[in-house]
KOLPAGU-310156 format. One line per field, with one value per residue (C-alpha): residue number from 1; residue in one letter; x, y, z. Coordinates in nm, 2 decimals. Each point is the difference from the previous one (the first is absolute). Layout:
seq	(NUM/...) $
type	(a/...) $
c1	(X/...) $
c2	(Y/...) $
c3	(Z/...) $
//
This chain:
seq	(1/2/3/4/5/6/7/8/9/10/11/12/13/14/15/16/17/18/19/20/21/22/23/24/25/26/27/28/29/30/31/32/33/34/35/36/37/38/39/40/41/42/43/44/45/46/47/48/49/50/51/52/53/54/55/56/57/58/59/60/61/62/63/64/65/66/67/68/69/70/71/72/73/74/75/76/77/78/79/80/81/82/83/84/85/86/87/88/89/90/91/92/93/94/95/96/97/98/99/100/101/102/103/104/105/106/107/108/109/110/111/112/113/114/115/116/117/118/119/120/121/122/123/124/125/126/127/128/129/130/131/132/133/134/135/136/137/138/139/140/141/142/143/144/145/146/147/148/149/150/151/152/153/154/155/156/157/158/159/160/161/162/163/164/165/166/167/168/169/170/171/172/173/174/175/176/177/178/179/180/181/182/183/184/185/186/187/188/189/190/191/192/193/194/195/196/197/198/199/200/201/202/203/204/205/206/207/208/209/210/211/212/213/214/215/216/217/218/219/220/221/222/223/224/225/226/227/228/229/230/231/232/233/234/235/236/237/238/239/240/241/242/243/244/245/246/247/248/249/250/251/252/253/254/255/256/257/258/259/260/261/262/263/264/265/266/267/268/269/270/271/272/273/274/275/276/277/278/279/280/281/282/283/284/285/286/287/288/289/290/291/292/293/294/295/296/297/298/299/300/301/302/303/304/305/306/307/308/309/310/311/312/313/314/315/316/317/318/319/320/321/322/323/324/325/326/327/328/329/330/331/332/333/334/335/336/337/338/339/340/341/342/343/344/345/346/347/348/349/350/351/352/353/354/355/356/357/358/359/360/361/362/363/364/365/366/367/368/369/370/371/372/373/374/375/376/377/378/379/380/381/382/383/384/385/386/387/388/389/390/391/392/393/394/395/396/397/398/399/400/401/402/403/404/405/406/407/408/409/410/411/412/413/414/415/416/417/418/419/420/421/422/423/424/425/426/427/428/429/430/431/432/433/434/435/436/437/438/439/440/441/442/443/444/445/446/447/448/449/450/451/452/453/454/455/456/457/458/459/460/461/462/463/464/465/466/467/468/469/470/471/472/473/474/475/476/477/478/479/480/481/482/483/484/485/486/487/488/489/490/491/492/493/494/495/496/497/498/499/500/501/502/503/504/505/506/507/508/509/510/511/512/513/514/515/516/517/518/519/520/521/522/523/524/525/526/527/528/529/530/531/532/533/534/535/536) $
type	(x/x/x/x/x/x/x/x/x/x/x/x/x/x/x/x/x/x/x/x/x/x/x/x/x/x/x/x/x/x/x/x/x/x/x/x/x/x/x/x/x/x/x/x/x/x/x/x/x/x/x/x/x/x/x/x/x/x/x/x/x/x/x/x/x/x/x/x/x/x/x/x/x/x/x/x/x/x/x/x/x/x/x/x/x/x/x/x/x/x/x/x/x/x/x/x/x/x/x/x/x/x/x/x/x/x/x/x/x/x/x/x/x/x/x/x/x/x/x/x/x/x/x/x/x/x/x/x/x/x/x/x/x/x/x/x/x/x/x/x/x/x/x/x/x/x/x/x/x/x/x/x/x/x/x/x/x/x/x/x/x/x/x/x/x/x/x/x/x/x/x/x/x/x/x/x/x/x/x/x/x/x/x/x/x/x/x/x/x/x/x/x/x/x/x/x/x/x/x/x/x/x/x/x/x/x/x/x/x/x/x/x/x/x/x/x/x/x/x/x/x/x/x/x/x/x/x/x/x/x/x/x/x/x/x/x/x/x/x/x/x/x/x/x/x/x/x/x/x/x/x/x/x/x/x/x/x/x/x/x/x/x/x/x/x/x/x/x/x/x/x/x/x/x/x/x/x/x/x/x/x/x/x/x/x/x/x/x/x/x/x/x/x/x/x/x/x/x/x/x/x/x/x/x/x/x/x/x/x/x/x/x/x/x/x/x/x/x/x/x/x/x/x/x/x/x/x/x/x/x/x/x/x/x/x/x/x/x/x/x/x/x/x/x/x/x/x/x/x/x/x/x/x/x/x/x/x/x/x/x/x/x/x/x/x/x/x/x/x/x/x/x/x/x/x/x/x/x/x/x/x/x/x/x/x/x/x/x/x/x/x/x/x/x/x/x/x/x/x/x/x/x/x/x/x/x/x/x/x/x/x/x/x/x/x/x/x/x/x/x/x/x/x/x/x/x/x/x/x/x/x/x/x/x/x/x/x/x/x/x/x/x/x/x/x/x/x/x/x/x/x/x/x/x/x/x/x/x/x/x/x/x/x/x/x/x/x/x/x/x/x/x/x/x/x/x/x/x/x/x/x/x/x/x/x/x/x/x/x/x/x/x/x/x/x/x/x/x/x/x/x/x/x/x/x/x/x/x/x/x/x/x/x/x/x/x/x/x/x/x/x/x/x/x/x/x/x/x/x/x/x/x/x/x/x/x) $
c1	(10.50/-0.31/-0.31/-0.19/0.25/0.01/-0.34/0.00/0.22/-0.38/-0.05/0.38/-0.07/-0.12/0.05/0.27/-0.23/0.20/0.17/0.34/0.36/0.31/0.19/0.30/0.05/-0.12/0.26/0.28/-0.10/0.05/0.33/-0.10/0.19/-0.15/0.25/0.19/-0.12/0.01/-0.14/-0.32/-0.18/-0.21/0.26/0.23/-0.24/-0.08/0.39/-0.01/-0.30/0.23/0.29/-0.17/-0.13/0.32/0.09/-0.14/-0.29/0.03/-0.35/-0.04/-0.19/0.15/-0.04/-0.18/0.03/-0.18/-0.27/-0.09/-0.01/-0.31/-0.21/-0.38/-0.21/-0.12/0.39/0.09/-0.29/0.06/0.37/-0.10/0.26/0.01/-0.17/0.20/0.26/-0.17/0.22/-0.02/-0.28/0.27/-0.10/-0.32/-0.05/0.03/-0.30/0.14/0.13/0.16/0.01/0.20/-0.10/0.17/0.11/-0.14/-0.33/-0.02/0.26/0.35/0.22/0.16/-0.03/0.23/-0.19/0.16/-0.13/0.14/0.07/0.10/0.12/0.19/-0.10/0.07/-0.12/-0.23/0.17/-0.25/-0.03/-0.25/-0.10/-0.16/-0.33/-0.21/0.04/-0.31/-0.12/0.16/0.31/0.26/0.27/0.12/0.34/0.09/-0.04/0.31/0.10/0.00/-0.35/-0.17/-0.38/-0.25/-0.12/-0.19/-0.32/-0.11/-0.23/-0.17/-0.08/-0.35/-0.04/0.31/-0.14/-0.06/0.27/-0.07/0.28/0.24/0.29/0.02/0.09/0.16/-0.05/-0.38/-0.14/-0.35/-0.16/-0.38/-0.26/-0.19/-0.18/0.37/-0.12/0.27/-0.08/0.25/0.31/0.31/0.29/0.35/0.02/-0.14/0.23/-0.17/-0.33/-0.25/0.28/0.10/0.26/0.05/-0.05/0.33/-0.15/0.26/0.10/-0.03/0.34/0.14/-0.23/0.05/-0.24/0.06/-0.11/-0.29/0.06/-0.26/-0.29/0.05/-0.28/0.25/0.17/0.29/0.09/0.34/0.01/0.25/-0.15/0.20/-0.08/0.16/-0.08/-0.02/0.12/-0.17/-0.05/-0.32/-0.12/-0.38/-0.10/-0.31/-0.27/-0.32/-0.27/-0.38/0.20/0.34/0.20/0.36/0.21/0.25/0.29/0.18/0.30/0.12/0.27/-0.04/0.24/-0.13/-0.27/-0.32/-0.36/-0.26/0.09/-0.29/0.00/-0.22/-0.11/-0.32/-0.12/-0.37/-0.21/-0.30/-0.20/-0.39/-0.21/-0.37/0.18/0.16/-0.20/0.18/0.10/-0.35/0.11/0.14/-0.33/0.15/-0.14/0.32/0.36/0.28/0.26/-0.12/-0.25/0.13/0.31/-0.02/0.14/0.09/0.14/0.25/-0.27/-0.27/-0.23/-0.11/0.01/-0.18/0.14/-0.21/0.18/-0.05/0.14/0.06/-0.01/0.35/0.24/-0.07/0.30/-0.12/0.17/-0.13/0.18/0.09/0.21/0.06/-0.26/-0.19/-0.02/-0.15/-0.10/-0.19/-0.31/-0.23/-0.33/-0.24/-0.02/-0.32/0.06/-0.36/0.21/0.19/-0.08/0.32/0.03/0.38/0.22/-0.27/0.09/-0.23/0.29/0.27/0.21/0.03/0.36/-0.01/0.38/0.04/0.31/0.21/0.18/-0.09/0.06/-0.01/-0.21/-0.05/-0.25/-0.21/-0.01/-0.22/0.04/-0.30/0.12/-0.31/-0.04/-0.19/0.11/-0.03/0.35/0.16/0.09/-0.10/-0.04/0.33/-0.03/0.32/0.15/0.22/0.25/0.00/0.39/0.20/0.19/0.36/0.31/0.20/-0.30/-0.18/-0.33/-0.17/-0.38/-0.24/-0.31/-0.26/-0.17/-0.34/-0.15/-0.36/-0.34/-0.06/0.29/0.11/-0.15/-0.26/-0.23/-0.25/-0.26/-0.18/0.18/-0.01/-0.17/-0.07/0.02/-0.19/-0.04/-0.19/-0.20/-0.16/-0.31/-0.37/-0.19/-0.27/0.12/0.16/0.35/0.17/0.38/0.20/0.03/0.17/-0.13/0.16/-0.18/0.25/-0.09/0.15/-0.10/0.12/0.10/-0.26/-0.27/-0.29/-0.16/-0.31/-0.23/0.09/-0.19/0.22/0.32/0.04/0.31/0.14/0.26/0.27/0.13/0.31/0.09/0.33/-0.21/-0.34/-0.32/-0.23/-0.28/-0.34/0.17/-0.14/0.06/-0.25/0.00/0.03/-0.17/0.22/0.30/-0.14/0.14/0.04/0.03/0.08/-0.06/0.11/0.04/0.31/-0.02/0.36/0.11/-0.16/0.36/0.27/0.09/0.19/-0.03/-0.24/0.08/-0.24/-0.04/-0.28/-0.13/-0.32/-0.05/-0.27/0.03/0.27/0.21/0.11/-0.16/0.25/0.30/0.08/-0.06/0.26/-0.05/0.11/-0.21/0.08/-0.30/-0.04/0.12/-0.30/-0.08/-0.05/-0.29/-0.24/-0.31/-0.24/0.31/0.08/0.12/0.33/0.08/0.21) $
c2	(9.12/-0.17/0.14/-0.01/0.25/0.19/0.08/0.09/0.34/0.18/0.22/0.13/0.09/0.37/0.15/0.28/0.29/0.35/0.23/-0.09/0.15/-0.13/-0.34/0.08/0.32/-0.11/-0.28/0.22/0.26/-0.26/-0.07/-0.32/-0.19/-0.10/-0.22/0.10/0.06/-0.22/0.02/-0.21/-0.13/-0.32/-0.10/0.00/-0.18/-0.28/-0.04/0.02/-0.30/-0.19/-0.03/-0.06/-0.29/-0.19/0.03/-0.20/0.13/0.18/0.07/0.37/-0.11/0.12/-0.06/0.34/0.16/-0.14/0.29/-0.08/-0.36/-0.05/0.27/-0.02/0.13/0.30/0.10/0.00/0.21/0.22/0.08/0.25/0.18/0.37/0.12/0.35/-0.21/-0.14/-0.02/0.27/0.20/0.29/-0.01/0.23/-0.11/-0.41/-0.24/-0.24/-0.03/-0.31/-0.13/-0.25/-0.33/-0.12/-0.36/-0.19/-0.23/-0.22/0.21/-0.11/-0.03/0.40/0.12/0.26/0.31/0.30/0.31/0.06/0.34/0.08/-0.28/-0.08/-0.19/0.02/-0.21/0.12/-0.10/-0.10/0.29/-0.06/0.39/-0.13/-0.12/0.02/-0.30/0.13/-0.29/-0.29/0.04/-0.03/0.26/0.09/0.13/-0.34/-0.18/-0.05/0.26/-0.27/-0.12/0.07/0.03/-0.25/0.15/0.32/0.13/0.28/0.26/0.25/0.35/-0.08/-0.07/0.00/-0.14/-0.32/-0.21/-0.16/-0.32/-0.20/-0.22/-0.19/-0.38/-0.23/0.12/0.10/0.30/0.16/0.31/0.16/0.05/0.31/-0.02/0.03/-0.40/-0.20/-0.44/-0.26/0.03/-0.09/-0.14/0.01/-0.33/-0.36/-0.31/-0.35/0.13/-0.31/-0.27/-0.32/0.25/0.35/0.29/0.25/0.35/0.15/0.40/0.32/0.04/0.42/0.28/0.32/0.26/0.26/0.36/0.08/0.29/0.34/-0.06/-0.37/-0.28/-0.31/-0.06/-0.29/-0.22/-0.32/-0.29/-0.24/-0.36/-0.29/-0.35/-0.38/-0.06/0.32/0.40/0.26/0.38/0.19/0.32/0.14/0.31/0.08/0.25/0.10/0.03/-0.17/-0.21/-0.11/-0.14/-0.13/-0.09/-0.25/-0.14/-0.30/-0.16/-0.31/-0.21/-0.39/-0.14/-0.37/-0.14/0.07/-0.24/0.27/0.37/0.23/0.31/0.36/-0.24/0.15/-0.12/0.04/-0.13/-0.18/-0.12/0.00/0.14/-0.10/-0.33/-0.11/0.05/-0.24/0.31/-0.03/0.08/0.37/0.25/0.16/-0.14/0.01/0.03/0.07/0.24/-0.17/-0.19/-0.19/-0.03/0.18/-0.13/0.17/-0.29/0.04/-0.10/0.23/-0.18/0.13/-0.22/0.05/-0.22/0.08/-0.05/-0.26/-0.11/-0.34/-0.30/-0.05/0.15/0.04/0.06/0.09/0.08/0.16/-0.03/0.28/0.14/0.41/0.06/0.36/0.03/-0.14/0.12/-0.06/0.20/0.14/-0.05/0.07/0.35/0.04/0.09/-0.22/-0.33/0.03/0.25/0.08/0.37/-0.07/-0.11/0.04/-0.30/0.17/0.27/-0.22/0.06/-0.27/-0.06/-0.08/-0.11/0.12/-0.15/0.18/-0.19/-0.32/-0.26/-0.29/-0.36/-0.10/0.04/0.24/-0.24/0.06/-0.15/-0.02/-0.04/-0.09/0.24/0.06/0.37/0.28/0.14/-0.30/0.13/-0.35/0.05/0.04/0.02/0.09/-0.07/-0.29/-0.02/-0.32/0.05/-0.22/0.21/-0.03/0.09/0.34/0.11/0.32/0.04/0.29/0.08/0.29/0.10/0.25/-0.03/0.20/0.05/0.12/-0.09/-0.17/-0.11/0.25/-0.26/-0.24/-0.24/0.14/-0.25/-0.09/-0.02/-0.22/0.17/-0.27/-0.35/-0.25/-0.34/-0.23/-0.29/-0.13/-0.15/0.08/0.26/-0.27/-0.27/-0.32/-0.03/-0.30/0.07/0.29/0.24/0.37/0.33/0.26/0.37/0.23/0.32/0.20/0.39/0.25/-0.07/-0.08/-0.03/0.09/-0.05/0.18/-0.25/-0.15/-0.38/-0.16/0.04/-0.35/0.07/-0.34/-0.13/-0.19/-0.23/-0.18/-0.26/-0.18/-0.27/-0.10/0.12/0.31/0.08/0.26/0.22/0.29/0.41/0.27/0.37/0.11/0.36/0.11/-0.01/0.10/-0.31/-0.39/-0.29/-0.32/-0.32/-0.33/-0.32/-0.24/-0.32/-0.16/-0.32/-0.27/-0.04/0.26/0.36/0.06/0.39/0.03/0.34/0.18/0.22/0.20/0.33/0.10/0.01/0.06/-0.08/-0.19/0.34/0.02/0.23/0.02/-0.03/-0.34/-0.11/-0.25/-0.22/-0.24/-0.19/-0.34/-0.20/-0.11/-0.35/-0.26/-0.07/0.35/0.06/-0.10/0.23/-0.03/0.19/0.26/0.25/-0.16/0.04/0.31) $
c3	(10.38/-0.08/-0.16/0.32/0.13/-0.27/-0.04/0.35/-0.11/-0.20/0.30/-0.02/-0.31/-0.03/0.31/0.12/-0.13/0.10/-0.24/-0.15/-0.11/-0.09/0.13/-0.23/0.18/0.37/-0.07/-0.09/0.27/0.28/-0.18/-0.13/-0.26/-0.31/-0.11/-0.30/-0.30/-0.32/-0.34/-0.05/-0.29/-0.08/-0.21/0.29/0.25/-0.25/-0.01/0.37/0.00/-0.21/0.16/0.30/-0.15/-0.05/0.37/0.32/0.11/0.36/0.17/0.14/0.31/0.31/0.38/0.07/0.33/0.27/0.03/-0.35/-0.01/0.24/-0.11/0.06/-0.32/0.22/0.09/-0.39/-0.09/0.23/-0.17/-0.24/-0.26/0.05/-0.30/0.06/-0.19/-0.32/-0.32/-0.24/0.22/-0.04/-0.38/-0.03/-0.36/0.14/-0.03/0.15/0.38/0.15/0.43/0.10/0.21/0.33/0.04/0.26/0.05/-0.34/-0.13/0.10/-0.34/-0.05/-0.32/-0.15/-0.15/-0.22/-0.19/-0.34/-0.11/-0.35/-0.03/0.31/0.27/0.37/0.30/0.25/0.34/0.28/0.26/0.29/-0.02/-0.33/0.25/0.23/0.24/0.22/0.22/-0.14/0.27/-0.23/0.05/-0.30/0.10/0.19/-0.38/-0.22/-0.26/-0.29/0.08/-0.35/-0.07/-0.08/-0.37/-0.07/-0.10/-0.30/0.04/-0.29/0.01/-0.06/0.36/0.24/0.29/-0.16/-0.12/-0.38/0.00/0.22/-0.04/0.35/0.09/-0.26/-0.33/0.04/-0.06/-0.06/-0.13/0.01/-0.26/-0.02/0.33/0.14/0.18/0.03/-0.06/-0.18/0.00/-0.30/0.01/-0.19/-0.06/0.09/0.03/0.06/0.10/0.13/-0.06/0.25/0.16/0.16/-0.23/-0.09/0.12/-0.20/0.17/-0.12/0.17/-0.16/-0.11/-0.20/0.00/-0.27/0.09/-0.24/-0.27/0.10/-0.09/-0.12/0.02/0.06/0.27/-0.10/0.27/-0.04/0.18/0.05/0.05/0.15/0.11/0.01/-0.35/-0.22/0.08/-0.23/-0.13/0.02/-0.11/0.07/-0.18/0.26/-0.09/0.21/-0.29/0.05/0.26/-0.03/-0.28/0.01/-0.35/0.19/-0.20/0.14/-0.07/0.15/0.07/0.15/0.17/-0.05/-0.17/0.13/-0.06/0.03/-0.13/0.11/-0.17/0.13/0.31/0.13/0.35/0.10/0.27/-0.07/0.30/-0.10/-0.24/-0.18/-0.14/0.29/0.37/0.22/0.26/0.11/0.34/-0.10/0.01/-0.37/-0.34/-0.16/0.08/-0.28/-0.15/-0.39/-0.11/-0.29/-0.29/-0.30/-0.29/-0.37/-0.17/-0.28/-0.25/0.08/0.29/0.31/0.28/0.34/0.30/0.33/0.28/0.29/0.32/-0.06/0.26/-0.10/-0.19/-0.34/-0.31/-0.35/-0.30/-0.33/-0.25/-0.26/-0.23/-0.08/0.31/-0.01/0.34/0.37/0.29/0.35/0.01/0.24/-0.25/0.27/0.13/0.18/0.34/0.08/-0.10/0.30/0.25/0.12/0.09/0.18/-0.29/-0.29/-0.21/-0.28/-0.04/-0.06/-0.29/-0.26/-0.15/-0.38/-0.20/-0.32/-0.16/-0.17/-0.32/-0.05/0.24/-0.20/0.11/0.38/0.20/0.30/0.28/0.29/0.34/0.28/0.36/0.26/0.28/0.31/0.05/-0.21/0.09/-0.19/-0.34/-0.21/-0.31/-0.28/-0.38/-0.23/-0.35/-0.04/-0.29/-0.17/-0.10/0.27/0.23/-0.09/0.25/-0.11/-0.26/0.00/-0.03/-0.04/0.08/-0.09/0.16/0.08/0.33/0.10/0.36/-0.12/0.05/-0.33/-0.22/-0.31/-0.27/0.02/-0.21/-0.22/0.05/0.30/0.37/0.27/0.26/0.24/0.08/0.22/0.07/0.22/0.02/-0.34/-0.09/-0.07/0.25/0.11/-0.11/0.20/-0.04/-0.13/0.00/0.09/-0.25/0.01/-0.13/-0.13/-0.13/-0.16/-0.06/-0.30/-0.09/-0.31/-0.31/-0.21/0.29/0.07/-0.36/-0.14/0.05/-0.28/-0.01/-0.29/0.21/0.17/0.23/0.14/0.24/-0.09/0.28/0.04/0.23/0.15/0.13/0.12/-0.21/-0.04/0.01/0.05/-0.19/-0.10/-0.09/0.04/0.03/0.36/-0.01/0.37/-0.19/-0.36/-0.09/0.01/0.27/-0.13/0.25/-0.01/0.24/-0.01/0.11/0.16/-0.11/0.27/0.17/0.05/0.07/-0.27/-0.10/-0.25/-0.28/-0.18/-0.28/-0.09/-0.28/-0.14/-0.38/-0.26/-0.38/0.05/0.15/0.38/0.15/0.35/0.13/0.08/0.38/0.10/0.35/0.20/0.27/0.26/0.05/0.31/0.14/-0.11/0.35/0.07/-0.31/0.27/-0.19/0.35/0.19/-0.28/0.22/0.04/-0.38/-0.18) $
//
């Protein structure tokens, strides 16, 4: 499944809204099988992952009735799980409740899912008296007894009719923020991401969902993950506090050696925004799930990456060693930015990783996929280890992840609130050579200062190539605080990308975060400055 189609499943996320009792006991009242029981522990599926590992990978993809294979998107929407049979809605005391998704549509590799109680784990077995097929035209009855489900979704007592995180397609899965708004999505795993050959989509391929304890706040949910190249074992310890947070655990297993490892894989889409107006055709001012990379390097610094959607596709790696964390955030909130009162882009939760041990040198690499379509999920940024991937090794991985409007730590100086760019040069003044502007925006921190005249604050600009220049920082009273400009002039031939660095200091102390950028020039016979309308 690709990320087009995966984006496609936000609407089937949060509906079914009726009240709930038990599956476990629906199940065994239609004299269901659960499948036997067997002891379960993490220890036991890490061993499991393991020995997986040293035999021939077989795919779980399987030809899926003919009903389900041809599916329109309105005929899988319409199949609905009957919420009369949630998970643990027989437990009064339960925050947590859990439906089931039907294969079908995008959805064609069966997962296995159990529940684990005290300790012992049974499978749920696939019974079409679990939904509600409603117009979709599927007969339930007429589908085989082995079918399995597609993944599952959580809900939290704080407001049943709304579901708070899903596990469906591949190994994606995604969770709200406080505004219960669903936007990116994560991932397992990442295996040769934006490389000169298909990427592995490794599967969530088992599940195990643990019946809370009364009254508990974490739900724990297992997953068995399997591809070509590597099998592994995960654990998620989910709570619903300020938005969600998952403490996920992951050991894995490769098979063969693999070139690029990503780690907590976030995918975002990133279609336009203040920096990057190209979409002029689409009556919105901005389109995105995030708005830039946030970085908390190992030594202390605060990097901001806005986001772009580049004219090609774009790989970048920054290198680090013992990182603090990274995310894709949604920066800008303000509904004004881009008037979209259908999927509100302004409530989407950001997704911040906060590693858990250290994690030693490698590097956050980010990779920027063009796109026309704001359905097209283009935007991935993960940890890569810098330790080779060896054959028969374990490695094991640490991580919190949270789904919230703004990330659990961030910088104590100034922030990034906006970036824009356009064409340079003096208001007034006849242009000689193409030139590009950019105005970056930063607020907090130290800003806005009392007026105080012997406080110089200055930018410092860094450049891959070319030359600046016009540069400049002053207060920006809007924002209660700064906006530094500059123009950079291309070299006279090429189209070579050009990166940027950029932070405010006075007496000699930064001021900001560090904004980090990368721009193309155009092509030289395109920097035609009597036509400038052309240019982006």
């Amino acid at each position: 499944m690709n990320r087009r189609d995966f984006l496609k499943t936000t609407s089937i996320l949060g509906s079914a809204l009726l009240p709930f009792s038990s599956l476990l006991a629906a199940v065994e009242n239609a004299n269901r099988t659960l499948g036997s029981r067997e002891a379960f522990s993490y220890a036991w599926l890490k061993g499991l992952a393991r020995d997986l590992a040293s035999q021939t990978h077989e795919s779980t993809a399987a030809e899926l009735p003919a009903p389900l294979q041809d599916m329109s998107w309105d005929d899988y929407q319409a199949i609905r799980f009957d919420p009369d049979h949630a998970l643990w809605s027989d437990e009064e005391a339960s925050h947590f409740r859990a439906q089931l998704f039907h294969l079908g549509l995008y959805f064609k590799k069966p997962v296995r899912i159990h529940e684990i109680v005290e300790g012992v784990a049974r499978e749920i077995a696939y019974d079409p008296a679990l939904f509600d097929y409603g117009t979709s035209g599927i007969e339930g009855e007429a589908l085989p007894e082995d079918l399995g489900f597609a993944g599952f979704r959580l809900h939290h007592r704080d407001d049943w009719q709304r579901d708070v995180a899903a596990f469906l397609g591949a190994s994606y899965f995604r969770a709200v923020g406080k505004s219960l708004q669903y936007g990116m999505s994560a991932r397992g795993l990442a295996i040769d991401t934006a490389m000169d050959r298909p990427e592995e989509f490794p599967d969530f391929t088992r599940f195990w969902l643990e019946r809370p304890a009364a009254d508990s706040e974490v739900v724990h949910v297992y997953a068995l993950l399997e591809s070509p190249s590597i099998t592994g074992a995960y654990r998620f310890a989910i709570t619903n506090t300020d938005g969600v947070v998952m403490d996920v655990d992951a050991a894995l297993y490769p098979r063969s050696a693999i070139e690029r490892l990503g780690i907590a894989p976030l995918t975002s889409m990133y279609m336009v925004g203040e920096n990057d107006r190209d979409a002029n055709w689409d009556w919105r001012p901005e389109i995105h799930d995030s708005d830039g990379l946030s970085l908390h390097t190992g030594n202390g610094e605060w990097l901001w990456r806005p986001l772009v959607n580049p004219p090609a596709l774009r790989f970048n790696a920054y290198a680090d060693h013992s990182p603090r964390g990274f995310g894709l955030i949604q920066r800008d909130r303000n509904f004004d930015h881009y008037q979209d009162d259908s999927v509100f882009y302004n409530r989407r939760p950001s997704v911040w990783v906060e590693p858990k041990g250290d994690w030693g040198a490698g590097s956050i690499q980010l990779v920027e996929i063009p796109t026309l379509d704001e359905t097209f999920d283009n935007i991935v940024a993960f940890w890569h280890p810098g330790e080779a991937v060896e054959p028969g090794s374990e490695m094991l991985f640490g991580y919190r992840l949270y789904w919230r409007a703004r990330p659990p730590a961030e910088p104590s100086l100034a922030r990034c609130v906006a970036t824009r760019t356009g064409l340079g040069g003096v208001v007034g003044q006849r242009r000689e050579y193409f030139s590009w502007r950019f105005a970056v925006d930063f607020q907090g921190g130290p800003f806005p200062f009392a007026d105080d005249a012997d406080i110089t604050v200055e930018p410092v600009i860094e450049t891959s190539a070319g030359r600046i220049e016009i540069t400049s920082a002053r207060p920006l009273a809007s924002i209660q605080g700064y906006r530094a400009m500059f123009d950079v002039v291309p070299p006279d031939e090429g189209t070579e990308p050009i990166n940027l660095r950029l932070y405010l200091k006075a007496d000699g102390e930064p001021l900001t975060e560090t904004w980090v950028y990368q721009w193309t020039p155009p092509p030289a016979e395109d920097r035609d400055l009597r036509n400038p309308t052309h240019l982006g």
